[in-house]
N, C-alpha and C positions, 0 to 999 in steps of 0.2 A: 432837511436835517441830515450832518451828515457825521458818522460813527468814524470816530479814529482808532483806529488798531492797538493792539496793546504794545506798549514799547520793548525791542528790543533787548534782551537780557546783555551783559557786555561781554565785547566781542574777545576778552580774553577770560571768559570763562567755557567749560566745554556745554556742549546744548543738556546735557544729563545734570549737569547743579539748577537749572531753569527750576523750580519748585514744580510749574503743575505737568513739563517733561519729565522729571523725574518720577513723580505719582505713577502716571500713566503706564511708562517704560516698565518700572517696578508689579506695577499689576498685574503688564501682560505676561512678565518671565513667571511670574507667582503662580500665574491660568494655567501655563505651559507647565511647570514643574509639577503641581498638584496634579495632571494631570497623566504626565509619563510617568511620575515614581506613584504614586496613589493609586489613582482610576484605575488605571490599566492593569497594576499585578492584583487590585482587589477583582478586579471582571475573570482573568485567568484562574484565579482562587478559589472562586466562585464557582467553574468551569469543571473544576478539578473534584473539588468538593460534592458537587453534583453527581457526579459521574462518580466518586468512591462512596457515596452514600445512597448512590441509587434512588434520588430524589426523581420523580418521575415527573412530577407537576412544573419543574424546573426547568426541565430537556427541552422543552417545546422555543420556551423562551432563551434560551444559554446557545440552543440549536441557530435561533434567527443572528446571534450576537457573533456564533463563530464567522457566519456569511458578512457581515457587515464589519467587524473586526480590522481586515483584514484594507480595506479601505481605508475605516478612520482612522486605524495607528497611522500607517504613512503622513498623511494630512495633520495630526496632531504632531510628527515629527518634525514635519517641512515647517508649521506655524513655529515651533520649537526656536529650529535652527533660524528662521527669518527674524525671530525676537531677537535673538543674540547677535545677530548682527548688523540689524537695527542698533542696540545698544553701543555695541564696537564702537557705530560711525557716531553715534550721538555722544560718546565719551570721549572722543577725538577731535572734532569739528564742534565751531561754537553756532549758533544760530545767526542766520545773515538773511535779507531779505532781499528776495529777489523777482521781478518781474515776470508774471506767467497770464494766459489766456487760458479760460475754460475754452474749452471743444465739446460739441455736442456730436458725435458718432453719427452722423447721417447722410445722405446722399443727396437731400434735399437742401441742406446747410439753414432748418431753422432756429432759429433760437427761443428758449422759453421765456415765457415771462418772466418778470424777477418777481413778484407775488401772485399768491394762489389768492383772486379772488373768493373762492368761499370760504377759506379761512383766513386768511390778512397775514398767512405766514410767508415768509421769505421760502420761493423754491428752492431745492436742491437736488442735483443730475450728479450720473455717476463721475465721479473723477477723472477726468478725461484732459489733461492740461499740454498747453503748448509752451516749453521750456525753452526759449529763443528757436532754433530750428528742428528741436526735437518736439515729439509729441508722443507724452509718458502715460502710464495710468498708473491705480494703486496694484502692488503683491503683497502679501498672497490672495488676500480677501476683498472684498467690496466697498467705498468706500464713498459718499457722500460728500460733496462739496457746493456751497453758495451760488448759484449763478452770478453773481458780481465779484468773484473773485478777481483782481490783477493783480494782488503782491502774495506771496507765500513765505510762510519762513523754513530755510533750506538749509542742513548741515552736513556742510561735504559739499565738493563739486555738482552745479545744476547737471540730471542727465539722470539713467540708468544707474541704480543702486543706491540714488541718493536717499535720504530720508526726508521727507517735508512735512509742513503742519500749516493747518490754518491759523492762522494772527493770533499770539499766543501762548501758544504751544504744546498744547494741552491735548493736541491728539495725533501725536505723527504716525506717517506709515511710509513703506518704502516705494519706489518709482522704480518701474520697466516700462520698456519699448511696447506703444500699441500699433497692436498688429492688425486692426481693426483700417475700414477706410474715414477718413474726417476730410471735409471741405477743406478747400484750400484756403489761408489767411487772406481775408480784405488787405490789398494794398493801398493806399490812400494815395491821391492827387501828388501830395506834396512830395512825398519820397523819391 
């Protein structure tokens, strides 16, 4: 049995009218914004508050959040700025489909199964793909992909900064250079 991909959105529209790219795209600025203008000046507020009220039950906890603060702002920044410019390329570039090979990060060069026998679910390895002679992963964060992936849909030139999504559209995220070591590509006979 074999699953055909979802078609193409057309190629003279940008990948951001796609219906379930734009969902997505939209969510993630949403996560990002509630959280730099929201989260953040309420935790500071908070901070403040404590400390002019001389809440002492609160110190302990406010104390561990100054330590770790200082961390997740950055991080909640960089996710920030990587949404917006994910969006950029997905407002400017239309979805196009393009030929990629999963990689599996190893020294060994095996490959997994494509199903987990005790559950009958389709595996998924980190994102690790070969985009003609590049070999990209997801930024900023972590990202799950098919072991039977070969086509992707891709807005903006395949490579570094691009954004990709599995068949779709529905969930893109941006590609940099992995700096990781991957077996070298099977060459076949014929070539």
């Amino acid at each position: 049995m074999t699953t055909s991909s979802p078609p193409l959105p057309w190629a003279s529209h940008s990948a951001v009218k796609h219906p379930p790219t734009r969902r997505a795209i939209h969510r993630r600025l949403i996560r990002q914004a509630v959280l730099l203008l929201v989260a953040w000046p309420g935790f500071f507020l908070a901070i403040v508050l404590a400390v002019a009220t001389d809440a002492e039950s609160f110190i302990p906890i406010l104390a561990r959040g100054i330590f770790v603060a200082p961390v997740l702002l950055p991080l909640n920044i960089w996710g920030a700025v990587t949404a917006l410019r994910m969006h950029r390329r997905l407002s400017t570039h239309p979805w196009r489909l393009v030929k990629c090979e999963v990689v599996v990060p190893s020294a060994h060069g095996w490959r997994p199964r494509e199903y987990d026998p005790a559950t009958g679910r389709e595996m998924r390895v980190a994102a690790v793909l070969r985009i003609g002679g590049d070999v990209l992963t997801v930024t900023p964060f972590k990202r799950n992909v098919s072991v039977r992936l070969t086509q992707i849909w891709c807005a903006g030139p395949p490579g570094p900064g691009a954004v990709v999504s599995e068949p779709g559209g529905a969930r893109p995220f941006r590609l940099a250079r992995y700096k990781g070591t991957v077996p070298n590509p099977v060459v076949s006979a014929a070539s």
